[in-house]
Rosetta silent file (secondary structure, phi, psi, omega in degrees, C-alpha in Angstrom):
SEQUENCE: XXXXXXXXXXXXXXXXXXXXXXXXXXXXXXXXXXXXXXXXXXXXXXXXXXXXXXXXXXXXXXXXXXXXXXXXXXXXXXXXXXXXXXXXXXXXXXXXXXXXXXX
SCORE:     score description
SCORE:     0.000 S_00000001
   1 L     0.000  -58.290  167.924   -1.618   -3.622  -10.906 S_00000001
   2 H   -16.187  -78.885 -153.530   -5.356   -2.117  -11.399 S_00000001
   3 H   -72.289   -2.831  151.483   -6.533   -5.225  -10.943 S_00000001
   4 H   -53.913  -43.776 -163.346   -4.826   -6.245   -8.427 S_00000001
   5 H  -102.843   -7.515  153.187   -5.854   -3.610   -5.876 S_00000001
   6 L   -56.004  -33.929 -178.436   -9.377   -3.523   -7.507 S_00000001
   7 L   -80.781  -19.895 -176.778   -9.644   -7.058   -5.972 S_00000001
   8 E   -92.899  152.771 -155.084   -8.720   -5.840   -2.761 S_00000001
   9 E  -140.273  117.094 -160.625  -10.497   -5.955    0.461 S_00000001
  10 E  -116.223  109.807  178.982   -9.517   -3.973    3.720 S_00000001
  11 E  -109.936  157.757 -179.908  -11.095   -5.065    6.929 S_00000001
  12 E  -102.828  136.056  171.183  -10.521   -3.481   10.426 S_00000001
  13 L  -119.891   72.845 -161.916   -9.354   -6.349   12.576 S_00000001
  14 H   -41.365  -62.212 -158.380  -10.364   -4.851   16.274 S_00000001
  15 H   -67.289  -21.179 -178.464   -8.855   -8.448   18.337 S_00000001
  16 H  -134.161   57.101  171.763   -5.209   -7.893   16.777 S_00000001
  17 L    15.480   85.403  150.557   -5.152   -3.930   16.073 S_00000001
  18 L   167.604  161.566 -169.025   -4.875   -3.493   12.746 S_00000001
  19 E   -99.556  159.446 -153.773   -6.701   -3.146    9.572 S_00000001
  20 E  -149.344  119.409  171.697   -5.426   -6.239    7.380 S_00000001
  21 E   -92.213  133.180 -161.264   -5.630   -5.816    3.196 S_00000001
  22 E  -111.232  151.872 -165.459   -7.056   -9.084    1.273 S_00000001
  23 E  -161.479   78.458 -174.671   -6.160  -10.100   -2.037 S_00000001
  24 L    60.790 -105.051  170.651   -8.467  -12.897   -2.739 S_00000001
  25 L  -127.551   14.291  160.560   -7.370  -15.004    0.644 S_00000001
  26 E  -127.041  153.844 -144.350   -4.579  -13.967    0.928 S_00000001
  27 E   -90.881  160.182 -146.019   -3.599  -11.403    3.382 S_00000001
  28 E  -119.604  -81.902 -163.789   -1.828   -9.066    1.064 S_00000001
  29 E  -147.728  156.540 -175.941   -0.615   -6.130    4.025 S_00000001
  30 E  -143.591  156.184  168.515   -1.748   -4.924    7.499 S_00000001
  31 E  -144.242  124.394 -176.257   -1.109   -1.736    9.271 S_00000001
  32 E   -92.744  121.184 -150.058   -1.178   -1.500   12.620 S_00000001
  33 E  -141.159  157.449 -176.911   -2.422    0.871   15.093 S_00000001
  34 E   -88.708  159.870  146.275   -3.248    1.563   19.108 S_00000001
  35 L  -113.123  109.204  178.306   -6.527    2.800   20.337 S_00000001
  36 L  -108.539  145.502  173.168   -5.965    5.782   23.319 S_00000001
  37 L    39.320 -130.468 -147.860   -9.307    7.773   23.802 S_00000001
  38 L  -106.058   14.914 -163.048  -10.348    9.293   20.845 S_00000001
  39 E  -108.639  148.570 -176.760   -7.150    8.386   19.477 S_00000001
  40 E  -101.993  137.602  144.259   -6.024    5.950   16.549 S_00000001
  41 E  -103.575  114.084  121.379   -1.805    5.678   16.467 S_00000001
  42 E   -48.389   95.168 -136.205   -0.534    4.027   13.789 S_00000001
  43 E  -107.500   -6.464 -165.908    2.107    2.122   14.457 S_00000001
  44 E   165.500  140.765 -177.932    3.394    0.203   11.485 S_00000001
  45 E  -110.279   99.947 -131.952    2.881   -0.557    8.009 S_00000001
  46 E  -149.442  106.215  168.189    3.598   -3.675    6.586 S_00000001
  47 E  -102.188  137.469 -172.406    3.320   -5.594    2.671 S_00000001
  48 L   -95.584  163.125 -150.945    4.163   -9.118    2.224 S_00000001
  49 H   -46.515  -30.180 -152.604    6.656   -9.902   -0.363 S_00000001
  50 H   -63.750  -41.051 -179.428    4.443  -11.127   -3.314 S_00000001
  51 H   -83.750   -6.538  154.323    2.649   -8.141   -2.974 S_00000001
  52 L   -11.837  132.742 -179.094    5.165   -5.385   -3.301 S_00000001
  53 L    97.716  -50.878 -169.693    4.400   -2.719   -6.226 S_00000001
  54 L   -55.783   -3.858 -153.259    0.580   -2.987   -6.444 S_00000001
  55 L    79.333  -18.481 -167.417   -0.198   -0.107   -4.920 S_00000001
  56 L   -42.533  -86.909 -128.423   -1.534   -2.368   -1.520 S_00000001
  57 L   -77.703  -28.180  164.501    0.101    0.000    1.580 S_00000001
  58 H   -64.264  -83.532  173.123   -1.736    3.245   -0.540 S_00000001
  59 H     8.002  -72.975  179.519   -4.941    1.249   -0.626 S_00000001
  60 H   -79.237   -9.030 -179.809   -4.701    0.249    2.826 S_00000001
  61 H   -59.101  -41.828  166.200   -3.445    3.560    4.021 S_00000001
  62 H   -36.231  -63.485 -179.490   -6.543    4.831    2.132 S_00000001
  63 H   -80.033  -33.193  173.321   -9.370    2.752    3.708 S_00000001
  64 H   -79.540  -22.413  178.697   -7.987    2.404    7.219 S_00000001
  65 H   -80.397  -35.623  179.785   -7.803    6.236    7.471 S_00000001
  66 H   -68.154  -14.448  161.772  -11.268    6.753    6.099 S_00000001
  67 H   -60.011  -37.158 -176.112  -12.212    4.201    8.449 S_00000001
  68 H   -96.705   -7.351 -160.320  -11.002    6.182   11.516 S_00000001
  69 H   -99.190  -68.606  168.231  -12.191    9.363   10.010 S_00000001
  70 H   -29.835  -51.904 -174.175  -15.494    7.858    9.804 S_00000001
  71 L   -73.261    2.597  176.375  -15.819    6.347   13.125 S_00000001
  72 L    77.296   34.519  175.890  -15.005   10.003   14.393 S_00000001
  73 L   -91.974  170.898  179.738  -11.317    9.399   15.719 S_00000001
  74 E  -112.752  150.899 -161.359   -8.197   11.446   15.694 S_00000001
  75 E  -120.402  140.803  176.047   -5.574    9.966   13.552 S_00000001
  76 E  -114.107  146.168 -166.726   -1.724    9.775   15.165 S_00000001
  77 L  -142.296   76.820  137.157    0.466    8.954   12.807 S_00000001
  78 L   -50.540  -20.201  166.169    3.503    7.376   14.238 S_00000001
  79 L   -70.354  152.699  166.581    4.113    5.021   11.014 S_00000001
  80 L   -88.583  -45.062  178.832    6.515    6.546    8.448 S_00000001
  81 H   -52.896  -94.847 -125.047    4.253    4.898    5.771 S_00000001
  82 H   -66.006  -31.828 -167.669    1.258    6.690    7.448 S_00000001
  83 H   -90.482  -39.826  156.942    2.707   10.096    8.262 S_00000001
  84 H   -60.997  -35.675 -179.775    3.759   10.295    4.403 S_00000001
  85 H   -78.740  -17.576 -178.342    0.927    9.724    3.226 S_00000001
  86 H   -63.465  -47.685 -149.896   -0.913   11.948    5.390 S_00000001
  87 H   -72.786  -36.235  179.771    1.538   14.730    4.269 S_00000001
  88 H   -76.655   -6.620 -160.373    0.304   13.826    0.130 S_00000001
  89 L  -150.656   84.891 -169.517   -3.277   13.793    1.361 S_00000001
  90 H   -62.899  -22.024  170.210   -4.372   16.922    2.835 S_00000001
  91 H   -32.679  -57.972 -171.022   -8.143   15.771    3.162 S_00000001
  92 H   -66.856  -29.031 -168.924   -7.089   13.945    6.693 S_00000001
  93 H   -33.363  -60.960 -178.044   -5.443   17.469    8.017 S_00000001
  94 H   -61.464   -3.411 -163.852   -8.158   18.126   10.061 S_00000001
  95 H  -124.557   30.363  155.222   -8.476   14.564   11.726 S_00000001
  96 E  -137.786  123.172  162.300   -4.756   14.478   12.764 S_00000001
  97 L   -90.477  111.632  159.131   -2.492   15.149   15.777 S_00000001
  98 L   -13.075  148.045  160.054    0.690   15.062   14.939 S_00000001
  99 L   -99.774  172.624 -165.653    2.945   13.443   17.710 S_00000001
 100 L   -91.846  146.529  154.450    5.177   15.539   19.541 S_00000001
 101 L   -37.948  152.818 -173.784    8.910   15.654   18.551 S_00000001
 102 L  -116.301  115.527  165.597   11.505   13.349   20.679 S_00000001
 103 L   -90.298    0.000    0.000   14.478   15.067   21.596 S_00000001
């Protein structure tokens, strides 16, 4: 499992929204997000089968938020994978609007 996600490599893919996690050449999971303004939404979170277990969707959950955190965005977290982890990883607090409840 280490060494799996030690091998792995998270690129932002701007032309199809979403950051897309590599596993040697093969695309291991992508999570997928809008750009409004200043805003990132995540919209979905996604691991192919093979890759189940490893650790991948923390990885990429990791690297795409420190990605938008970098670039000086606000992180929306419409994914349920995204919105948990934000809730385990208090770092991100300050770099997120919630969305509003749906009645």
């Amino acid at each position: 499992m280490a060494e799996e996600t030690a091998a792995l490599k998270v690129v932002r893919d701007e032309e199809n929204n979403r950051y897309e996690a590599w596993s040697g050449d093969a695309l291991a999971g992508i999570a997928a997000y809008r750009e409004r303004g200043d805003r990132t939404v995540f919209t979905h979170t996604e691991v192919e089968a093979d890759f189940e277990g490893m650790g991948i969707a923390k990885a990429l959950a990791a690297e795409a938020l420190d990605d938008v955190v970098r670039r000086g965005r606000v992180i929306v977290p419409l994914c349920p994978f995204i919105a948990d982890y934000l809730r385990k990883h208090d770092q991100y607090e300050e770099h997120v609007r919630w969305p509003e409840a749906t009645a």
